[in-house]
TIVO-2410 file (N, C-alpha, C; in nm, 3 decimals):
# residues 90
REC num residu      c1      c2      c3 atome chaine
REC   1      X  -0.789  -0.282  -4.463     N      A
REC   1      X  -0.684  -0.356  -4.398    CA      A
REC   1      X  -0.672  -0.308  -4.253     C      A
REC   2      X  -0.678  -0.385  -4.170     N      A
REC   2      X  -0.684  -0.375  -4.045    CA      A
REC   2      X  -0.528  -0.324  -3.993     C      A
REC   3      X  -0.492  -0.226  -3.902     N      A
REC   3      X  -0.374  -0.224  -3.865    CA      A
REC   3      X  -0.366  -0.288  -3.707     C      A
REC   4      X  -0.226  -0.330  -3.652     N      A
REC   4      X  -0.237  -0.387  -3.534    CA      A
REC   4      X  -0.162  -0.262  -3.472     C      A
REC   5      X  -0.220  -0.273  -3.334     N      A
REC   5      X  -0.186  -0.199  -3.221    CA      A
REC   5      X  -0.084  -0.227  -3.168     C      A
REC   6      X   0.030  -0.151  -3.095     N      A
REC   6      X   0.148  -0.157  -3.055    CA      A
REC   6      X   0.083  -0.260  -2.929     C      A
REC   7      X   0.198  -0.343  -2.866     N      A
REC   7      X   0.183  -0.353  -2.760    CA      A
REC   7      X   0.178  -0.289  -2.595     C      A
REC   8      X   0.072  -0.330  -2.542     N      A
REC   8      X   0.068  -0.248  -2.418    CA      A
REC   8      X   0.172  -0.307  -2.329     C      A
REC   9      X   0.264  -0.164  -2.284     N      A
REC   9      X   0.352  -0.211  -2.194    CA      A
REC   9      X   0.312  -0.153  -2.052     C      A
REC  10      X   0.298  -0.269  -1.931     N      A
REC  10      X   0.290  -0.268  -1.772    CA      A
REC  10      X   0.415  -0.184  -1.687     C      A
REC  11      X   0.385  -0.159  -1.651     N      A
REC  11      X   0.483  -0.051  -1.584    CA      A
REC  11      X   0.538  -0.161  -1.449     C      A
REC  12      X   0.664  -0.180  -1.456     N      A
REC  12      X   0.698  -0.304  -1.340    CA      A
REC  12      X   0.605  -0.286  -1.171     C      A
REC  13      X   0.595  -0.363  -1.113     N      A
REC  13      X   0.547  -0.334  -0.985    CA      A
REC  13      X   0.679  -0.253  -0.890     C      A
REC  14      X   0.639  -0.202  -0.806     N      A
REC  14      X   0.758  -0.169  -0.699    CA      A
REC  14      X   0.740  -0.269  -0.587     C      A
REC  15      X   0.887  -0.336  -0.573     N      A
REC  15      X   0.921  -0.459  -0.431    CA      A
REC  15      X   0.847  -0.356  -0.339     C      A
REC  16      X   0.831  -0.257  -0.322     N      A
REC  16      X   0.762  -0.257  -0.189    CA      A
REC  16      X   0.649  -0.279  -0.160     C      A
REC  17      X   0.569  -0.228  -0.293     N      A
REC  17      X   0.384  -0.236  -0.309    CA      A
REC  17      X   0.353  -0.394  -0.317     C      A
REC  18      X   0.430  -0.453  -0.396     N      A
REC  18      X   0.396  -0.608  -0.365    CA      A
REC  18      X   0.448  -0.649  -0.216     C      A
REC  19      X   0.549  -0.619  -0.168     N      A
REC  19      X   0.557  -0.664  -0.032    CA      A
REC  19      X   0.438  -0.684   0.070     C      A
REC  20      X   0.404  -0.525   0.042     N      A
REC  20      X   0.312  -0.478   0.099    CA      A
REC  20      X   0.174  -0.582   0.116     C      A
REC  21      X   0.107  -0.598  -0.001     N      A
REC  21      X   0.033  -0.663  -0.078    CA      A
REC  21      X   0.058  -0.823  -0.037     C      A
REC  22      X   0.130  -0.875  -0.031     N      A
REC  22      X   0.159  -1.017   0.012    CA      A
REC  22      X   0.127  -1.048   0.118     C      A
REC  23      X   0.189  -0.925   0.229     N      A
REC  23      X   0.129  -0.961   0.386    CA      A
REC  23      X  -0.020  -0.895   0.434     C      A
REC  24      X  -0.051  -0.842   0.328     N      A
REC  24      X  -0.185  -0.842   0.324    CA      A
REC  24      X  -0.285  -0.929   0.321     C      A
REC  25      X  -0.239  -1.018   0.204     N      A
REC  25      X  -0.300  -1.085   0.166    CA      A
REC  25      X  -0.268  -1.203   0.280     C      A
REC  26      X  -0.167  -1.238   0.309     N      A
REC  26      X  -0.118  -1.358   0.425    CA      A
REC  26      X  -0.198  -1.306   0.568     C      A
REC  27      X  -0.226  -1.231   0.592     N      A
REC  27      X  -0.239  -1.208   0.740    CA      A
REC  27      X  -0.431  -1.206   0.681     C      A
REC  28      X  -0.498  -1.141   0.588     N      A
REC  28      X  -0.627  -1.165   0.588    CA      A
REC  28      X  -0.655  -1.299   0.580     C      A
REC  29      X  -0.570  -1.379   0.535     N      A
REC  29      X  -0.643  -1.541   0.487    CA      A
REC  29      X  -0.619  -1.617   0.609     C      A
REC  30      X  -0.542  -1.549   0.680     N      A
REC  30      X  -0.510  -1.638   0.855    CA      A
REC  30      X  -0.638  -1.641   0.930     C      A
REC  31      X  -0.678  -1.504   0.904     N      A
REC  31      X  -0.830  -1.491   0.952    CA      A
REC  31      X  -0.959  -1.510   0.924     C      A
REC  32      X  -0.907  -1.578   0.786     N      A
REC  32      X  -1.071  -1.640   0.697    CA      A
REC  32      X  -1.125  -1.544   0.657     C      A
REC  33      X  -1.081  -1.442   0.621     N      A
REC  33      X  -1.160  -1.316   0.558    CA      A
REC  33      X  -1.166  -1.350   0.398     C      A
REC  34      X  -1.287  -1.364   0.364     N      A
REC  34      X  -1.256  -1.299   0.178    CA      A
REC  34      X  -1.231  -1.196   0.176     C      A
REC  35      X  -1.204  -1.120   0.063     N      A
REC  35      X  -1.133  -0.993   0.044    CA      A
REC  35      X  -1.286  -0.880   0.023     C      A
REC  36      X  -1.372  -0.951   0.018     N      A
REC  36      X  -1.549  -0.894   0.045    CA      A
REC  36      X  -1.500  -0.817   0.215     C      A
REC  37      X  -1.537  -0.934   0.265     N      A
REC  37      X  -1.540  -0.914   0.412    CA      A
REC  37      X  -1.459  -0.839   0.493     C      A
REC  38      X  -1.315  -0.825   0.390     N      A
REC  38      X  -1.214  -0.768   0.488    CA      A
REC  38      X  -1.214  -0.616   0.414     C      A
REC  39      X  -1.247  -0.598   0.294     N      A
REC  39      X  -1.239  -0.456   0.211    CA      A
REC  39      X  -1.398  -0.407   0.337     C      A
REC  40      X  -1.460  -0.454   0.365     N      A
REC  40      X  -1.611  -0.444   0.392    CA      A
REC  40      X  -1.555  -0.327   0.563     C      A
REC  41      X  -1.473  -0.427   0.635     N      A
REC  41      X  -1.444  -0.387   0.747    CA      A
REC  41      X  -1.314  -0.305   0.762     C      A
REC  42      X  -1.290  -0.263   0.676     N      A
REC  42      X  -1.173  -0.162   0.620    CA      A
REC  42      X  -1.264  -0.028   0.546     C      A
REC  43      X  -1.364  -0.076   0.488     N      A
REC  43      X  -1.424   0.067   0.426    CA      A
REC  43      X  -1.355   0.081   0.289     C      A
REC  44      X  -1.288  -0.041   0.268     N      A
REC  44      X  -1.187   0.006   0.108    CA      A
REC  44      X  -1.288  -0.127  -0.017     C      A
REC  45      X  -1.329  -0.081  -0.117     N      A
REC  45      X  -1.391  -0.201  -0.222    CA      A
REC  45      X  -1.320  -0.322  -0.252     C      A
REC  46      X  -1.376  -0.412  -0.208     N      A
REC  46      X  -1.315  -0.547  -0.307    CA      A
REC  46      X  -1.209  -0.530  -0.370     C      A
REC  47      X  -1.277  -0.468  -0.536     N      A
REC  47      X  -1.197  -0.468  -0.617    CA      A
REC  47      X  -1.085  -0.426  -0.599     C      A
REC  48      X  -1.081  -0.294  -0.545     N      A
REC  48      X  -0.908  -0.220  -0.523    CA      A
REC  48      X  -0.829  -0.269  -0.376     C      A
REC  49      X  -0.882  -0.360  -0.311     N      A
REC  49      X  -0.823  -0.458  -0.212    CA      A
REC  49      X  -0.751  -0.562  -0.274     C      A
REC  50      X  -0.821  -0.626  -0.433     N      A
REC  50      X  -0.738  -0.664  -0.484    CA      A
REC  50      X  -0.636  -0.625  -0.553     C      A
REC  51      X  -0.632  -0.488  -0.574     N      A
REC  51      X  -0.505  -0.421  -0.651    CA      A
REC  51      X  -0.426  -0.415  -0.520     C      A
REC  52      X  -0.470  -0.364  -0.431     N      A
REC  52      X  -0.381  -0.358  -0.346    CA      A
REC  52      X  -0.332  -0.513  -0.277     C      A
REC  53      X  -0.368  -0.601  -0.275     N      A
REC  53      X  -0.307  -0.738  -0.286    CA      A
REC  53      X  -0.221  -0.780  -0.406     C      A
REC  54      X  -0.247  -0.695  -0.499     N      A
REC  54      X  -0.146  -0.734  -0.618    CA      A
REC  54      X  -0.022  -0.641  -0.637     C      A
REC  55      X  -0.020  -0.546  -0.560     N      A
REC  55      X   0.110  -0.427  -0.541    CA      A
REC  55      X   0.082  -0.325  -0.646     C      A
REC  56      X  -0.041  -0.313  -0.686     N      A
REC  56      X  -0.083  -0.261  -0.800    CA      A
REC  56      X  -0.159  -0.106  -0.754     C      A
REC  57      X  -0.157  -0.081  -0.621     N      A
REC  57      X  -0.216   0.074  -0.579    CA      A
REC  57      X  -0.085   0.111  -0.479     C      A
REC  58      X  -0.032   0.242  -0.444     N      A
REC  58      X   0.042   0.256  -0.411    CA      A
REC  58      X  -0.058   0.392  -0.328     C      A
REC  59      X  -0.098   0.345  -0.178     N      A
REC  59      X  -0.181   0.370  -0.103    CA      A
REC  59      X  -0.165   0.489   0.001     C      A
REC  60      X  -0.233   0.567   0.015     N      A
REC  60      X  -0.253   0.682   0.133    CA      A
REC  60      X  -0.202   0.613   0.238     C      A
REC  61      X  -0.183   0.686   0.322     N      A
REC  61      X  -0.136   0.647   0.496    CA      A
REC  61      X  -0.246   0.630   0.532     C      A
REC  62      X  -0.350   0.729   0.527     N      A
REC  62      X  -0.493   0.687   0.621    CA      A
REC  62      X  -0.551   0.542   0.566     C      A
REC  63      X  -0.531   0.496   0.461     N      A
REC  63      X  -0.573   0.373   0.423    CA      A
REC  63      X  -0.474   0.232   0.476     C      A
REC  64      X  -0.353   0.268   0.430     N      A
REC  64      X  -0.301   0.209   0.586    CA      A
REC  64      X  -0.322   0.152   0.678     C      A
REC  65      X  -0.324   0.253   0.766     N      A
REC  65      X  -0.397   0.254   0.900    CA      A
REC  65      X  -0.503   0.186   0.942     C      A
REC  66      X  -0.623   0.207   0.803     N      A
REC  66      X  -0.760   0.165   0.824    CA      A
REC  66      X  -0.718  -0.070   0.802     C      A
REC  67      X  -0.607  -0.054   0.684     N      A
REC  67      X  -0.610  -0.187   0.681    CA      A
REC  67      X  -0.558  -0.269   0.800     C      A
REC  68      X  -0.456  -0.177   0.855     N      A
REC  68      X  -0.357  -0.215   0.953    CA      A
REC  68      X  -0.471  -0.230   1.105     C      A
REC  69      X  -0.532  -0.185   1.126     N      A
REC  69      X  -0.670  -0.164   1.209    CA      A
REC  69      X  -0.752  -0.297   1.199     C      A
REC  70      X  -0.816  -0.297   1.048     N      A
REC  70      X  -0.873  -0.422   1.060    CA      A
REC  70      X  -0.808  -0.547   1.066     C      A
REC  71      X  -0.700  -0.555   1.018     N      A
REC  71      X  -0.585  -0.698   1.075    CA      A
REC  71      X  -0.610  -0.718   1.198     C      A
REC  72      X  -0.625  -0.573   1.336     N      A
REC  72      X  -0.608  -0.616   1.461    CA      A
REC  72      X  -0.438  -0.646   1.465     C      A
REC  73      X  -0.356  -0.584   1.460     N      A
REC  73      X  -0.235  -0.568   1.468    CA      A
REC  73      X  -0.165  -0.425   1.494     C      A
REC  74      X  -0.107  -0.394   1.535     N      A
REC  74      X  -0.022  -0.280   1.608    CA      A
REC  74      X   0.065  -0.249   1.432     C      A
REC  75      X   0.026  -0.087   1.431     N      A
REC  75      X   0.098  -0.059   1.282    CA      A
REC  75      X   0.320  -0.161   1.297     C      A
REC  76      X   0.320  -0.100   1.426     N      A
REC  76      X   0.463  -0.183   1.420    CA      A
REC  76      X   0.503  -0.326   1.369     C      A
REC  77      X   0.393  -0.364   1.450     N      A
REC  77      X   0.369  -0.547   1.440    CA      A
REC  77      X   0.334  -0.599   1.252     C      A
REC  78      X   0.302  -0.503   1.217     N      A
REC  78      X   0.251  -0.530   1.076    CA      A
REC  78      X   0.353  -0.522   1.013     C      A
REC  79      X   0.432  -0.406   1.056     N      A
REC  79      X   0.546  -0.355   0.923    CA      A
REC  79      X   0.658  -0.440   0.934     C      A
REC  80      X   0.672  -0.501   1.064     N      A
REC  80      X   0.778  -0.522   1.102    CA      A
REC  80      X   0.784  -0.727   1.037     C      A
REC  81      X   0.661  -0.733   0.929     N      A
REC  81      X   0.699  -0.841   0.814    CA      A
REC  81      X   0.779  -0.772   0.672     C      A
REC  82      X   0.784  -0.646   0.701     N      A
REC  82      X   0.871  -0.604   0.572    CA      A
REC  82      X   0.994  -0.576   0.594     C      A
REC  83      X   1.025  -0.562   0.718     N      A
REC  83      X   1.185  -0.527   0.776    CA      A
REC  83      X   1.276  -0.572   0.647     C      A
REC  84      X   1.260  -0.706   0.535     N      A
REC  84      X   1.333  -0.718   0.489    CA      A
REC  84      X   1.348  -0.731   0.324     C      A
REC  85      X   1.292  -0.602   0.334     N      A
REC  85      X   1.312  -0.589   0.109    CA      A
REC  85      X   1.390  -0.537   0.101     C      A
REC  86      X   1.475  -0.551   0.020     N      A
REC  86      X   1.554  -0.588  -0.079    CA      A
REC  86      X   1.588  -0.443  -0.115     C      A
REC  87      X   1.497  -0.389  -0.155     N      A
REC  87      X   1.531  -0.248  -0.210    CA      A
REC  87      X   1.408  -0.152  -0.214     C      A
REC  88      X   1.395  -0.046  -0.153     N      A
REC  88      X   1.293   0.027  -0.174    CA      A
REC  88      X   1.278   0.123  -0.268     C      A
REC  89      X   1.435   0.134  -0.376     N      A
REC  89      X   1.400   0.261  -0.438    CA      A
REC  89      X   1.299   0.254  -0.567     C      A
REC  90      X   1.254   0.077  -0.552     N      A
REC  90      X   1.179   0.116  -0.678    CA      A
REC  90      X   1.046   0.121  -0.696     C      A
***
């Protein structure tokens, strides 16, 4: 008899990592980047460009920087699309 496995529970995202992740994702697609091309010129993989588009990596500063770099945007100019969440403590 087969037993079933509990369910796997997701650990909520934090409003900030998706914030984060949103204007990521908005400011690469302004520029026609796939997420190939733009992880490529960032030095960060695909794949975890997409975690980090999904609020799903909660990222170094030097990586940051490196994304904030390849946007071609001033770290200020970048952040200053999050000026308005909601709540950061989570």
């Amino acid at each position: 008899m087969a037993t079933s496995s509990p369910p796997i529970k997701t650990k909520p995202k934090a409003p900030a990592l998706v914030a984060f992740g949103e204007a990521v994702r908005r400011r690469r697609k302004a520029q026609g980047l796939s997420q190939e091309a733009f992880g490529d010129a960032c030095g960060i993989d695909r794949s975890y460009m997409g975690g980090i588009e999904r609020g799903e990596h909660n990222l170094a500063l030097v990586n940051i920087i490196k994304i904030v770099h390849a946007l071609g945007v001033k770290p200020s100019e970048f952040f200053s699309d999050l000026d308005d969440l909601p709540d950061l403590d989570a």
